[in-house]
N, CA, C and O atoms as a Tripos MOL2 file, in Angstrom:
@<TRIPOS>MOLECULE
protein
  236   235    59     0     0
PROTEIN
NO_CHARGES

@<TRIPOS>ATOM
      1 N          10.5110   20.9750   14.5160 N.3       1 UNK1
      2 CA         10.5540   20.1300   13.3400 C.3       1 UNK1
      3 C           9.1890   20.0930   12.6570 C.2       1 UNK1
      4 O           9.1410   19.9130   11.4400 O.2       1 UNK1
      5 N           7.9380   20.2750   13.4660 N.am      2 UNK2
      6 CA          6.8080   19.4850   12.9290 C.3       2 UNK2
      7 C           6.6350   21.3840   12.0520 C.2       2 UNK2
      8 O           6.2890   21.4760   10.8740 O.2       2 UNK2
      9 N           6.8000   22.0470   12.5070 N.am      3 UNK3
     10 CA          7.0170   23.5790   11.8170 C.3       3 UNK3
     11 C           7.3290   23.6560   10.3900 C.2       3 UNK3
     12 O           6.7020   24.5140    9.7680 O.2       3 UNK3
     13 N           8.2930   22.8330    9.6400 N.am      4 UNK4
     14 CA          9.0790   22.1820    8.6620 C.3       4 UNK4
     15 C           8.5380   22.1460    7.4870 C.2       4 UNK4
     16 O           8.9330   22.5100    6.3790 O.2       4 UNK4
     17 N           7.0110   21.3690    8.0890 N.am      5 UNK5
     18 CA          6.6710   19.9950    7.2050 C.3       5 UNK5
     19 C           6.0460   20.9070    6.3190 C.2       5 UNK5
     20 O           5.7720   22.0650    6.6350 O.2       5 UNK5
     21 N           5.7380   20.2230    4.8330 N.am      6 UNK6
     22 CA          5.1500   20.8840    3.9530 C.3       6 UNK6
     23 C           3.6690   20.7770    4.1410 C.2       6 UNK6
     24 O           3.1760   19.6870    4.4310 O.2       6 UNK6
     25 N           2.7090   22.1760    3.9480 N.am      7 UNK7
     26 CA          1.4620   21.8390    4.0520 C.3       7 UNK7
     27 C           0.8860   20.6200    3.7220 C.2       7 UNK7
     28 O           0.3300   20.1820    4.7300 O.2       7 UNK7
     29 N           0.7450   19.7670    2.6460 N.am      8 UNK8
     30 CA          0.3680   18.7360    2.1390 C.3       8 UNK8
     31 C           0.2850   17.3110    3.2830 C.2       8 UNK8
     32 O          -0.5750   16.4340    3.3640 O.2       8 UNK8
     33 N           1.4390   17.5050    4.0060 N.am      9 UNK9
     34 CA          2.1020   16.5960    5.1020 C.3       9 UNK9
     35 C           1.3420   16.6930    6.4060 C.2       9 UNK9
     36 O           1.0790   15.7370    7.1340 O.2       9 UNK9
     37 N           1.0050   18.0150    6.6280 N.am     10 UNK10
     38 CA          0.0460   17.8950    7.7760 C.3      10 UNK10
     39 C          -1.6380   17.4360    7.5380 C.2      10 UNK10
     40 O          -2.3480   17.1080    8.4880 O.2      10 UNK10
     41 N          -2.0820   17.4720    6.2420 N.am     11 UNK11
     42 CA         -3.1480   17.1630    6.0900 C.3      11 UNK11
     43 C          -3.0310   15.5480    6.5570 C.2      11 UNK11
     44 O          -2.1550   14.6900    6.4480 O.2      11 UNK11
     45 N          -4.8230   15.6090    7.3240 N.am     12 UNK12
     46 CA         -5.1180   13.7860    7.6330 C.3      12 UNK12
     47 C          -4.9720   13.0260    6.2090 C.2      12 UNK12
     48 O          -5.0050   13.6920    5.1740 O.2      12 UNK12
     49 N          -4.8030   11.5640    6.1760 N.am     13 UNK13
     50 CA         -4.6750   10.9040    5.5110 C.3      13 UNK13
     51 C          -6.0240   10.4960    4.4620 C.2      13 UNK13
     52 O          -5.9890   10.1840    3.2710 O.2      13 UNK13
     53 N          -7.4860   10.6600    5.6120 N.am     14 UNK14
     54 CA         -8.3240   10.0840    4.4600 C.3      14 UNK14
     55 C          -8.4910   11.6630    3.7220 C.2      14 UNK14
     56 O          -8.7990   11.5760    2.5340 O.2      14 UNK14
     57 N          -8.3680   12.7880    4.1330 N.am     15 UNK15
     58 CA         -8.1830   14.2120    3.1520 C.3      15 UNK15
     59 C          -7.4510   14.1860    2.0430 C.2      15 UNK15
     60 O          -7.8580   14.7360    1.0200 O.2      15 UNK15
     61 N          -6.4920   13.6630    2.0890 N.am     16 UNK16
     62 CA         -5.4640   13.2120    0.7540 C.3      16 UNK16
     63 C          -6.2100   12.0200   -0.1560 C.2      16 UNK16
     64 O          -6.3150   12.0170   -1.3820 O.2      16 UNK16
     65 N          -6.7480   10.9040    0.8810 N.am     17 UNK17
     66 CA         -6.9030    9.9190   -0.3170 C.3      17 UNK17
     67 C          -8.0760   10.5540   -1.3290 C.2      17 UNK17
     68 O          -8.1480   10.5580   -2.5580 O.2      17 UNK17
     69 N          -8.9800   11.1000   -0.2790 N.am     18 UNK18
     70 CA        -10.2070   11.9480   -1.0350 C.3      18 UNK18
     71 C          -9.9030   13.0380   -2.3460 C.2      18 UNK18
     72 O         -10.4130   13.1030   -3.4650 O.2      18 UNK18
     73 N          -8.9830   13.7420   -1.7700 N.am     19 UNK19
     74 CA         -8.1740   14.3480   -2.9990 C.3      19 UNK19
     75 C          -7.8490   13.5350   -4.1580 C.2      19 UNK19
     76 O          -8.3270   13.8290   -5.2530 O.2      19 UNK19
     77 N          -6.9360   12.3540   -3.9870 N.am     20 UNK20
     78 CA         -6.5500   11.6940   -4.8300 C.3      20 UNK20
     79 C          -7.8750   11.1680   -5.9770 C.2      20 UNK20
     80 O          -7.7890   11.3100   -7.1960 O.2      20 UNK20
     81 N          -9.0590   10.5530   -5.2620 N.am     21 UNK21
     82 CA         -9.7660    9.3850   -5.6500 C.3      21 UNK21
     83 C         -10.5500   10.8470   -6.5940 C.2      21 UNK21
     84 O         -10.9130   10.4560   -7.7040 O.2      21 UNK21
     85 N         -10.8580   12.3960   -6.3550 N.am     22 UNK22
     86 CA        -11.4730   13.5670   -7.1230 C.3      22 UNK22
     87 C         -11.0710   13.2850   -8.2980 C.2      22 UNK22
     88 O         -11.7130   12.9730   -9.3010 O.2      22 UNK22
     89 N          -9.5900   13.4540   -8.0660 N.am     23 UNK23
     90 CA         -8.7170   13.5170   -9.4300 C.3      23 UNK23
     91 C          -8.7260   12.8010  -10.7370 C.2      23 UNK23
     92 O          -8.3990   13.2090  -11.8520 O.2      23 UNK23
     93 N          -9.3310   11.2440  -10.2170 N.am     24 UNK24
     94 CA         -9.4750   10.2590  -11.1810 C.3      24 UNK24
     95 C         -10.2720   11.1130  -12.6990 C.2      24 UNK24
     96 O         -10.8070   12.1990  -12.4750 O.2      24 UNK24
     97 N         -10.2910   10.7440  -13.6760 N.am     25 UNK25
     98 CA        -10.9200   10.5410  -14.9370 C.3      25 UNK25
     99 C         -11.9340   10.7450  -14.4970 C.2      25 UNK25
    100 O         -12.1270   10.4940  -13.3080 O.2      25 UNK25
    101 N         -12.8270   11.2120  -15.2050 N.am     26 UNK26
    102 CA        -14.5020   10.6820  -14.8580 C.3      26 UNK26
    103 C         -14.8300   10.0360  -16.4550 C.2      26 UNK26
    104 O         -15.4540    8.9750  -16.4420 O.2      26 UNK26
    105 N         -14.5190   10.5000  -17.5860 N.am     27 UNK27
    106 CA        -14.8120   10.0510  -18.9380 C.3      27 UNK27
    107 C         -13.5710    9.3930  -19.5900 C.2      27 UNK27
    108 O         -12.4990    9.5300  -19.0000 O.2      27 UNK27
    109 N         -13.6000    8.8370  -20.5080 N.am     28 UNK28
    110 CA        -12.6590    7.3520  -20.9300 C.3      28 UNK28
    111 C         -11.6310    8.3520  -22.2070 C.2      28 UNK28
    112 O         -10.8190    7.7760  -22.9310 O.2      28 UNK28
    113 N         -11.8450    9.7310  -22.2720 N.am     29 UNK29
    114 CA        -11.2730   10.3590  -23.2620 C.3      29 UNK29
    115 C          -9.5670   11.3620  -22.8030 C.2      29 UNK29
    116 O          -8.7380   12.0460  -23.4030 O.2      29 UNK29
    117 N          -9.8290   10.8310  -21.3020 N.am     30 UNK30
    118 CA         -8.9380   11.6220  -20.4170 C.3      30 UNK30
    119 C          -7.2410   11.3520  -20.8670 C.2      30 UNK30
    120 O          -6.8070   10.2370  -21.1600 O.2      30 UNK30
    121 N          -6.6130   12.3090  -20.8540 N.am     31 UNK31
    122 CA         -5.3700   12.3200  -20.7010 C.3      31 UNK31
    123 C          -4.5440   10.8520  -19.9680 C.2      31 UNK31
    124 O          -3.4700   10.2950  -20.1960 O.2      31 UNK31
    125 N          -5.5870   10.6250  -19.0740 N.am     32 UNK32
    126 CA         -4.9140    9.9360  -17.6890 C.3      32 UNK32
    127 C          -6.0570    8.8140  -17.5350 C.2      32 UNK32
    128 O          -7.2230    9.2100  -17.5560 O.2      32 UNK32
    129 N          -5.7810    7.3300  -17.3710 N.am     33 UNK33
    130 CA         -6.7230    6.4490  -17.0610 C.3      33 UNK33
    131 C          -6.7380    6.4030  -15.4360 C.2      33 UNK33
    132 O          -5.7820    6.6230  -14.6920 O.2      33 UNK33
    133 N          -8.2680    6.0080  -15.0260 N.am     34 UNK34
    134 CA         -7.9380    5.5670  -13.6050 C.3      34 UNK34
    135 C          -7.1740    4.7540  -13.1250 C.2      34 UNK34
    136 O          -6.6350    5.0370  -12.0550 O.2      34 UNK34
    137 N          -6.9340    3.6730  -13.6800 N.am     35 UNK35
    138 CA         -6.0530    2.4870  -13.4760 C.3      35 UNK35
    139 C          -4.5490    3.5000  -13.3800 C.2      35 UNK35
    140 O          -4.1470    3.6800  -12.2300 O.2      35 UNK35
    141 N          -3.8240    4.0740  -14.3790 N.am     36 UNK36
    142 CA         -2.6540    4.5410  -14.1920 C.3      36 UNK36
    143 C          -2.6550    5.8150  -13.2660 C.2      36 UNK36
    144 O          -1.8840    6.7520  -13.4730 O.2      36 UNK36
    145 N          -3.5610    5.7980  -12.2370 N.am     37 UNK37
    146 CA         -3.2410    6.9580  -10.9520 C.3      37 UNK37
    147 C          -2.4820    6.7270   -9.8730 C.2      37 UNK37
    148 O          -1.8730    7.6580   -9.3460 O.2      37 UNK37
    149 N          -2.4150    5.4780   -9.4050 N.am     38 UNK38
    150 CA         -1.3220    4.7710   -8.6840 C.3      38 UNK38
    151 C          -0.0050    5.0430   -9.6640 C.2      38 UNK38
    152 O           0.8970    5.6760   -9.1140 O.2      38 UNK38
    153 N           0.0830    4.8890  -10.1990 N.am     39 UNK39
    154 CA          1.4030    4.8540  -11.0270 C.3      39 UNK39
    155 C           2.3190    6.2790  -11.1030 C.2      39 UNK39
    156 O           3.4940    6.5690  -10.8790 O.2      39 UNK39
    157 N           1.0660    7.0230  -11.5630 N.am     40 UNK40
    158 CA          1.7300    8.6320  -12.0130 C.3      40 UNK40
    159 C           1.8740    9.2660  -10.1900 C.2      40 UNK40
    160 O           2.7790   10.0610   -9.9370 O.2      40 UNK40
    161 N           1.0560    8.8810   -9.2440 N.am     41 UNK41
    162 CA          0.8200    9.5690   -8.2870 C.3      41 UNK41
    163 C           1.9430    8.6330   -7.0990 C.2      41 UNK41
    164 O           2.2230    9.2790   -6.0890 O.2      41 UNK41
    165 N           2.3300    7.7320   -7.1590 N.am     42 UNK42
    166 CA          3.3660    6.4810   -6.1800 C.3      42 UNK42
    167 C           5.2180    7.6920   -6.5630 C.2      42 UNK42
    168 O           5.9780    8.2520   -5.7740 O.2      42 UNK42
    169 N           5.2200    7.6310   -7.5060 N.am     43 UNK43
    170 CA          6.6050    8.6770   -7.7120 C.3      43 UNK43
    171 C           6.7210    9.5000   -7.4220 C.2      43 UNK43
    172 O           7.7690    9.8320   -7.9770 O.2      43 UNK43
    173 N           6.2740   10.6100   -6.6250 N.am     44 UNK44
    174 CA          6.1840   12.2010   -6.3030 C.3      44 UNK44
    175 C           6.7570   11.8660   -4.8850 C.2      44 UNK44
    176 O           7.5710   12.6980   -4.4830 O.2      44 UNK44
    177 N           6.5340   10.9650   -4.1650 N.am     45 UNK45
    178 CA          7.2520   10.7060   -2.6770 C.3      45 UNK45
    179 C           7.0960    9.4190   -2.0360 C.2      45 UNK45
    180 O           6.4750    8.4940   -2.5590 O.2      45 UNK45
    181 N           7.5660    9.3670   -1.0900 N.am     46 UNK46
    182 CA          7.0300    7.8100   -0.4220 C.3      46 UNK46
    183 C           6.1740    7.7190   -0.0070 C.2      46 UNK46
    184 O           5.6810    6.5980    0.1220 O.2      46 UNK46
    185 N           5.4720    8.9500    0.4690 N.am     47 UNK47
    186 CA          4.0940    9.3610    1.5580 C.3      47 UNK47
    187 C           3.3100    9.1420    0.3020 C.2      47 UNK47
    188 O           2.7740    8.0340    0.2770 O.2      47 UNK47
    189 N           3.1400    9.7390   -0.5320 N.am     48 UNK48
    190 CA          2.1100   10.1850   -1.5860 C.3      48 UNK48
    191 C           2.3440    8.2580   -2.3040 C.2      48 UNK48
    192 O           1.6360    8.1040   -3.2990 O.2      48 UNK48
    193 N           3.0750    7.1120   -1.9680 N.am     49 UNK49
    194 CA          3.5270    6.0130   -3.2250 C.3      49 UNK49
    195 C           2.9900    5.3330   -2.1440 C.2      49 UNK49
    196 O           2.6260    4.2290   -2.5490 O.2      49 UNK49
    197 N           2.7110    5.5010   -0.6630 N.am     50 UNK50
    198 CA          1.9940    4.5270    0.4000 C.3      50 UNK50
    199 C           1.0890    5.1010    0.3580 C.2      50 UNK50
    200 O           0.1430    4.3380    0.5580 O.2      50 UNK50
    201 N           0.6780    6.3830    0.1550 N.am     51 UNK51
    202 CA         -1.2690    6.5080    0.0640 C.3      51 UNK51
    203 C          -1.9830    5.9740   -1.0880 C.2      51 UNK51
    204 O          -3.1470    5.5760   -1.0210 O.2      51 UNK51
    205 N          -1.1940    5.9690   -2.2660 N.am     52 UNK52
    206 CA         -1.7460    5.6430   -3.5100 C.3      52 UNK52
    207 C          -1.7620    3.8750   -3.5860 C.2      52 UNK52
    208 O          -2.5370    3.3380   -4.3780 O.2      52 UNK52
    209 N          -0.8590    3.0410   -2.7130 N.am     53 UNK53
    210 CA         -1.0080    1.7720   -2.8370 C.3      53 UNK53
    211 C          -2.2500    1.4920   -1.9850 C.2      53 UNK53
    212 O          -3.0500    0.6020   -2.2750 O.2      53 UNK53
    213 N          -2.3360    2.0570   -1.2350 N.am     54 UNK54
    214 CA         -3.2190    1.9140    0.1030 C.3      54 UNK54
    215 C          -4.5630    2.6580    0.2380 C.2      54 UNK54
    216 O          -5.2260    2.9740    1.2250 O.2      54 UNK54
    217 N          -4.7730    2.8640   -1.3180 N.am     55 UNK55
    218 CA         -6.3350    3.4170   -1.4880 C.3      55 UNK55
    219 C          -6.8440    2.5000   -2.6350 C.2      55 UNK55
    220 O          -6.4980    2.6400   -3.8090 O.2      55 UNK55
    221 N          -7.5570    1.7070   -2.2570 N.am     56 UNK56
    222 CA         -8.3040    0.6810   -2.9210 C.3      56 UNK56
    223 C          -8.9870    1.3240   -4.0880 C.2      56 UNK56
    224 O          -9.1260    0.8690   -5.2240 O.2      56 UNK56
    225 N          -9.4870    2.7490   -3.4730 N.am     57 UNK57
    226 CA        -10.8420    3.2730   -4.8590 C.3      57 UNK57
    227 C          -9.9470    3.6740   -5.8530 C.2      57 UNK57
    228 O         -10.4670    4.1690   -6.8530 O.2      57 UNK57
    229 N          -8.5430    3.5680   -5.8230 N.am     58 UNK58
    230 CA         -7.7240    4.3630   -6.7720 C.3      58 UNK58
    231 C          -7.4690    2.7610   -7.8310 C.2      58 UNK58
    232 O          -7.2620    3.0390   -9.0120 O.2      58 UNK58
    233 N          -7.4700    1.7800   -7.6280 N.am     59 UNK59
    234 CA         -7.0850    0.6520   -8.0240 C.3      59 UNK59
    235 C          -8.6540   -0.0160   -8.7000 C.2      59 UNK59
    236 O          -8.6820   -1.1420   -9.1970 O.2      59 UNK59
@<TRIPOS>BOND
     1     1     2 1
     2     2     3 1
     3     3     4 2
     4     3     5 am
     5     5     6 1
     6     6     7 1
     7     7     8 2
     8     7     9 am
     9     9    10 1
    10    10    11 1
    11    11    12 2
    12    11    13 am
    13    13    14 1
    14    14    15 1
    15    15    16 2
    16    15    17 am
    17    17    18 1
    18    18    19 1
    19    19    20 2
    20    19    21 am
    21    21    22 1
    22    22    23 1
    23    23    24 2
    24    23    25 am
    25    25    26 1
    26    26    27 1
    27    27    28 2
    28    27    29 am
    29    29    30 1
    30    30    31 1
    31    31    32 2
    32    31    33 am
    33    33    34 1
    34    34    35 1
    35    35    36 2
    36    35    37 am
    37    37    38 1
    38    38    39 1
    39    39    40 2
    40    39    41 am
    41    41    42 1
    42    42    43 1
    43    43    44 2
    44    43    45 am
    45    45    46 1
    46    46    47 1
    47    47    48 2
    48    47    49 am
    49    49    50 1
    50    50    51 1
    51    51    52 2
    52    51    53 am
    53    53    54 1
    54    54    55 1
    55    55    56 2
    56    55    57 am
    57    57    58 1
    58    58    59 1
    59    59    60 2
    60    59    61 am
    61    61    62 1
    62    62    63 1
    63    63    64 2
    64    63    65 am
    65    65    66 1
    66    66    67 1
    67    67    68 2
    68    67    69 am
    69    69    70 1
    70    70    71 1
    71    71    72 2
    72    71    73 am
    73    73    74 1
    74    74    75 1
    75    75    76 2
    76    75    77 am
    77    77    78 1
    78    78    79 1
    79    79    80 2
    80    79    81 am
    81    81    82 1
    82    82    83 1
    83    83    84 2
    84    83    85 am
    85    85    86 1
    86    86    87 1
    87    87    88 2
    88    87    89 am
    89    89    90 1
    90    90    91 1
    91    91    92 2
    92    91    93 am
    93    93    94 1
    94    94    95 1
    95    95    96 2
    96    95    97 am
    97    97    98 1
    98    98    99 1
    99    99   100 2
   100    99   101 am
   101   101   102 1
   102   102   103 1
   103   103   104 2
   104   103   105 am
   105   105   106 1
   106   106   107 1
   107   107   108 2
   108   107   109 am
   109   109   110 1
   110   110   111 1
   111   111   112 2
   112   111   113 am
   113   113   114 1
   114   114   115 1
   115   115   116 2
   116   115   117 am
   117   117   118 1
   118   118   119 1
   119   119   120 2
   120   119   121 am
   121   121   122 1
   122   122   123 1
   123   123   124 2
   124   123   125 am
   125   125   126 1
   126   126   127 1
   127   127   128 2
   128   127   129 am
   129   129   130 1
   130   130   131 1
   131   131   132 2
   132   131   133 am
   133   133   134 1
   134   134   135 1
   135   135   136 2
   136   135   137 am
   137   137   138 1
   138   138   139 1
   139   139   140 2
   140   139   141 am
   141   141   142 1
   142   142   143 1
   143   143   144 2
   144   143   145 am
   145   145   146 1
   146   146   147 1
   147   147   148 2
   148   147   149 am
   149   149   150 1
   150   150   151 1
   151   151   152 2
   152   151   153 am
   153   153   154 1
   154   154   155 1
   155   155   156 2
   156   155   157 am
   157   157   158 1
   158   158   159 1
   159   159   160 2
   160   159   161 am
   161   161   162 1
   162   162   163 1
   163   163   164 2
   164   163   165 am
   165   165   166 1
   166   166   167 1
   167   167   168 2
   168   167   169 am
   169   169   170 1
   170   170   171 1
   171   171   172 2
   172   171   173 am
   173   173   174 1
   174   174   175 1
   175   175   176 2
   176   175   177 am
   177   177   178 1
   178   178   179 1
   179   179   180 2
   180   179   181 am
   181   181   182 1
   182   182   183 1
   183   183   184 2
   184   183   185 am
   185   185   186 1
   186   186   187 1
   187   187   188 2
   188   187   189 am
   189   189   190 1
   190   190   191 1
   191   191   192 2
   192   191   193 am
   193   193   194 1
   194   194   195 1
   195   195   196 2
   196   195   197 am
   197   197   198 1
   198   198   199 1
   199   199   200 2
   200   199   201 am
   201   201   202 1
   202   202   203 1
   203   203   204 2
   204   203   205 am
   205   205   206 1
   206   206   207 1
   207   207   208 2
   208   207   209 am
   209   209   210 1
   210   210   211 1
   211   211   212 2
   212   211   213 am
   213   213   214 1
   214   214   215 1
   215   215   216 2
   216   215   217 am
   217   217   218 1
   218   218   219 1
   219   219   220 2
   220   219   221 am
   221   221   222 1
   222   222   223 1
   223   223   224 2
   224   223   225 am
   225   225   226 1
   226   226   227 1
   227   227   228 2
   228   227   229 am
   229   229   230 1
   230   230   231 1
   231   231   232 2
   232   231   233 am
   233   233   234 1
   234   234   235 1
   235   235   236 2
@<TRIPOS>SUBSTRUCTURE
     1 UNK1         2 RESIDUE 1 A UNK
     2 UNK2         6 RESIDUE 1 A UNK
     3 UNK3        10 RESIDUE 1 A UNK
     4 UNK4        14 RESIDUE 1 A UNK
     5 UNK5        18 RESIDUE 1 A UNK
     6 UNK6        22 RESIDUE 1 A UNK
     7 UNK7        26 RESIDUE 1 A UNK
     8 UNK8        30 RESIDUE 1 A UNK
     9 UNK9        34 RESIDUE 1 A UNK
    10 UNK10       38 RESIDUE 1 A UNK
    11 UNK11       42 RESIDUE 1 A UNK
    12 UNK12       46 RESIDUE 1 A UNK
    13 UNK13       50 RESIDUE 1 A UNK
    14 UNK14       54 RESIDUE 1 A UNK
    15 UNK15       58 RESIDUE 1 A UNK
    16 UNK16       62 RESIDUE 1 A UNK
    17 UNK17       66 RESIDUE 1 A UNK
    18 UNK18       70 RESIDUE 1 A UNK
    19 UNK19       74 RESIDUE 1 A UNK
    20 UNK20       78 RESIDUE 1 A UNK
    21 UNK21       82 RESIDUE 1 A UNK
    22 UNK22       86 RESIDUE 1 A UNK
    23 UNK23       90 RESIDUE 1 A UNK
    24 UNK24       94 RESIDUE 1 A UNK
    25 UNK25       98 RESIDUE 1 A UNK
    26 UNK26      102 RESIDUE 1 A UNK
    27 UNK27      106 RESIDUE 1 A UNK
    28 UNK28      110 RESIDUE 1 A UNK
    29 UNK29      114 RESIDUE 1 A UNK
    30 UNK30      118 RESIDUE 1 A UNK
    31 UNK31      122 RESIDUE 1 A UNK
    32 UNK32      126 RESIDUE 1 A UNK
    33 UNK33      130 RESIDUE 1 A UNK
    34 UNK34      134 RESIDUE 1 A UNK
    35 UNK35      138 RESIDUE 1 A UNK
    36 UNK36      142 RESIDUE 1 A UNK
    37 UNK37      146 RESIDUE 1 A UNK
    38 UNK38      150 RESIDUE 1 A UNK
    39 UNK39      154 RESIDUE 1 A UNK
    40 UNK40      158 RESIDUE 1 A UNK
    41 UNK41      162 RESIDUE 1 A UNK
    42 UNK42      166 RESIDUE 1 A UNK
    43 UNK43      170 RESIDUE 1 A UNK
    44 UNK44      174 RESIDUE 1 A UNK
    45 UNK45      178 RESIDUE 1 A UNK
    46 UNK46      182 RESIDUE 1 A UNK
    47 UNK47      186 RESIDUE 1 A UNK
    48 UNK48      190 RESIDUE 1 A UNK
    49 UNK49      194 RESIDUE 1 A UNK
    50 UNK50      198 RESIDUE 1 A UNK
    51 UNK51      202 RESIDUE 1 A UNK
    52 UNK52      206 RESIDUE 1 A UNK
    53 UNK53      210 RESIDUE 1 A UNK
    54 UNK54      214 RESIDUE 1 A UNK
    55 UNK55      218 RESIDUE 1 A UNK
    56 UNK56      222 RESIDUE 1 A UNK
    57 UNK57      226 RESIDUE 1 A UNK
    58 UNK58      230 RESIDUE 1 A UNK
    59 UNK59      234 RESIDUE 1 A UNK
């Protein structure tokens, strides 16, 4: 089963949040605000909608 899992899934958890928190905006002209990264990033799965509630630097 653990054979299965999608790469993304085996990565550790603070590797993902670190990923996530890269992604943010850095300038205020962005497509995407920091504030709405929880939002766009919580819908893609349940794993990816409990890392994004559960990373403070994303909020």
């Amino acid at each position: 089963v653990e054979a299965h899992k999608a790469p993304t899934r085996r990565l550790p958890l603070d590797f993902i949040q670190e990923i996530f928190v890269a992604c943010l905006p850095t300038h205020w002209n962005c497509a995407m605000s920091a504030s709405e990264a929880p939002v766009i990033l919580g819908p893609v799965c349940s794993s990816w909608r409990s890392i994004s509630l559960s990373t403070p630097r994303l909020w």
